[in-house]
N, C-alpha and C positions, 0 to 999 in steps of 0.2 A: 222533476227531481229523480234521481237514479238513485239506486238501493242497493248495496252489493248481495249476493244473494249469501245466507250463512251454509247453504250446502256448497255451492260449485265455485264458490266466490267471483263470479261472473257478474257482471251487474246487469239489472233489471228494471223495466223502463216503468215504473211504475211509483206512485204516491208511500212516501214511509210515514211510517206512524211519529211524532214528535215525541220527541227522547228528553224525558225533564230535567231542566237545569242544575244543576248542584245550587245553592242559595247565595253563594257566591258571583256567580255568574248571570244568576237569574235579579243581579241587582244590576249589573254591568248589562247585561241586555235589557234592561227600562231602562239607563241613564243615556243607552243608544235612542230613541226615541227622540223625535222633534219637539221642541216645548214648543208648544203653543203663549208665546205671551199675550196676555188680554190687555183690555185696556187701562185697568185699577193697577194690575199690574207695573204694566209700564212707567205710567204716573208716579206710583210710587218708587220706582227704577228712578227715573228723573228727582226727585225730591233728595231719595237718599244722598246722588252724589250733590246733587246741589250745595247741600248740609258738609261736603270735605272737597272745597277750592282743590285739594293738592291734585285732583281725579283730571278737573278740567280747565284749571286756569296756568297756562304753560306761563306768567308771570309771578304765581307761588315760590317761596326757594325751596319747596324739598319736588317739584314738578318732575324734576330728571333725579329722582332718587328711586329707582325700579323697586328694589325690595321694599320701602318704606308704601308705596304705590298699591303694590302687590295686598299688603297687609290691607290698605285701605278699598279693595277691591272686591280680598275676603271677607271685611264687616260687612259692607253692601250687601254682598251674598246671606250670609248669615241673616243679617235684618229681612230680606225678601223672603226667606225661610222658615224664618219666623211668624211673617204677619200670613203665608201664600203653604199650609203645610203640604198642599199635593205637590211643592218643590221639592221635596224631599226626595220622591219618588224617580224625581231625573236626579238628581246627584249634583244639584244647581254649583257650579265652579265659578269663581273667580275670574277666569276668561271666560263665560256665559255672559255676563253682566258687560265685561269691559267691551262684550265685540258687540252686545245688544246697544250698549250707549254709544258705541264708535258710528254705528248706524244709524240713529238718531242725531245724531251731533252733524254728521255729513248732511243726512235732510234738512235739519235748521239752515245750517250754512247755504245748501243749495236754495231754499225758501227764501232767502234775507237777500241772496244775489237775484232772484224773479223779483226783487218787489223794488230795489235800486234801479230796474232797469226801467220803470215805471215811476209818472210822475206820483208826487206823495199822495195817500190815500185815493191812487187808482183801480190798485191792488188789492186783494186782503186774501194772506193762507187761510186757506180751507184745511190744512193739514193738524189736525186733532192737536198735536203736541206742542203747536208753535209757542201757545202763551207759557206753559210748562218751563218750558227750554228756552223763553225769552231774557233770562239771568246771566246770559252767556252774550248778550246782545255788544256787549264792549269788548268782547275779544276778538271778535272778526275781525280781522285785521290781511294784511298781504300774507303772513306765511300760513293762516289756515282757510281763506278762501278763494287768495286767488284776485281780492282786493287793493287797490290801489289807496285806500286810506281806511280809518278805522270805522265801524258805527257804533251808533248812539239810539241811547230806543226812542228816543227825540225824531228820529229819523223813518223811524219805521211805526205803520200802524198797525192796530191790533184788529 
């Protein structure tokens, strides 16, 4: 790091001392920070939406209503919040949540498509969250995995 020098204003090839943030700022650089999600975490990621269809079942009628979405995005948050208080400390948002479950939701999907390609119970995910995320097992369908017909958890073992 370079340092401008305060006599010559020339810069200087050497280490500056760390200049403390105003408390403003010093909240926005921890909400930069990577969460780390655990695994209680997660789970209870997965449960909250579970608990409001409108998050994940694109057959809901309010599913393409963004602002109603949105709101139900923010409870999620707020609940994780609530039970996880080091969330606080990153500034846990609403798109934290939606893109953590949009990643989780692809994994299921991609898990349910490795076990259709295999005769029944040849298979079994090893992927922690599968049973979690198995409430979603009827909506695989063609437009979210890419599926030629629906499944059934009839279909898939656990």
């Amino acid at each position: 790091m370079a340092c401008p020098d305060e006599v010559s204003g020339k810069v200087r090839r050497e280490k500056c001392s760390p200049v403390p943030l105003p408390p403003k700022l010093e909240k926005c650089a921890t909400s930069l920070r990577k969460l780390k999600w655990t695994a209680e975490m997660t789970h209870c990621l997965i449960e909250k939406v579970r608990g409001r269809p409108v998050l994940w079942d694109h057959n809901h009628e309010l599913f393409n209503k963004i602002i109603y979405k949105k709101l139900k995005w923010r409870e999620v948050a707020d609940d994780l919040q609530q039970l996880f208080p080091e969330l606080l400390d990153y500034g846990l948002a609403e798109d934290d949540v939606q893109k953590k479950f949009g990643t989780l939701k692809s994994t299921f999907q991609r898990e349910v498509r490795k076990r259709l390609q295999y005769p029944e119970g040849s298979i079994t995910s090893r992927w922690e969250y599968f049973k979690t995320c198995s409430f979603m097992l009827g909506l695989i369908n063609n437009e979210t995995s890419k599926l030629s017909y629906s499944v059934y958890p009839s279909q898939v073992s656990f």
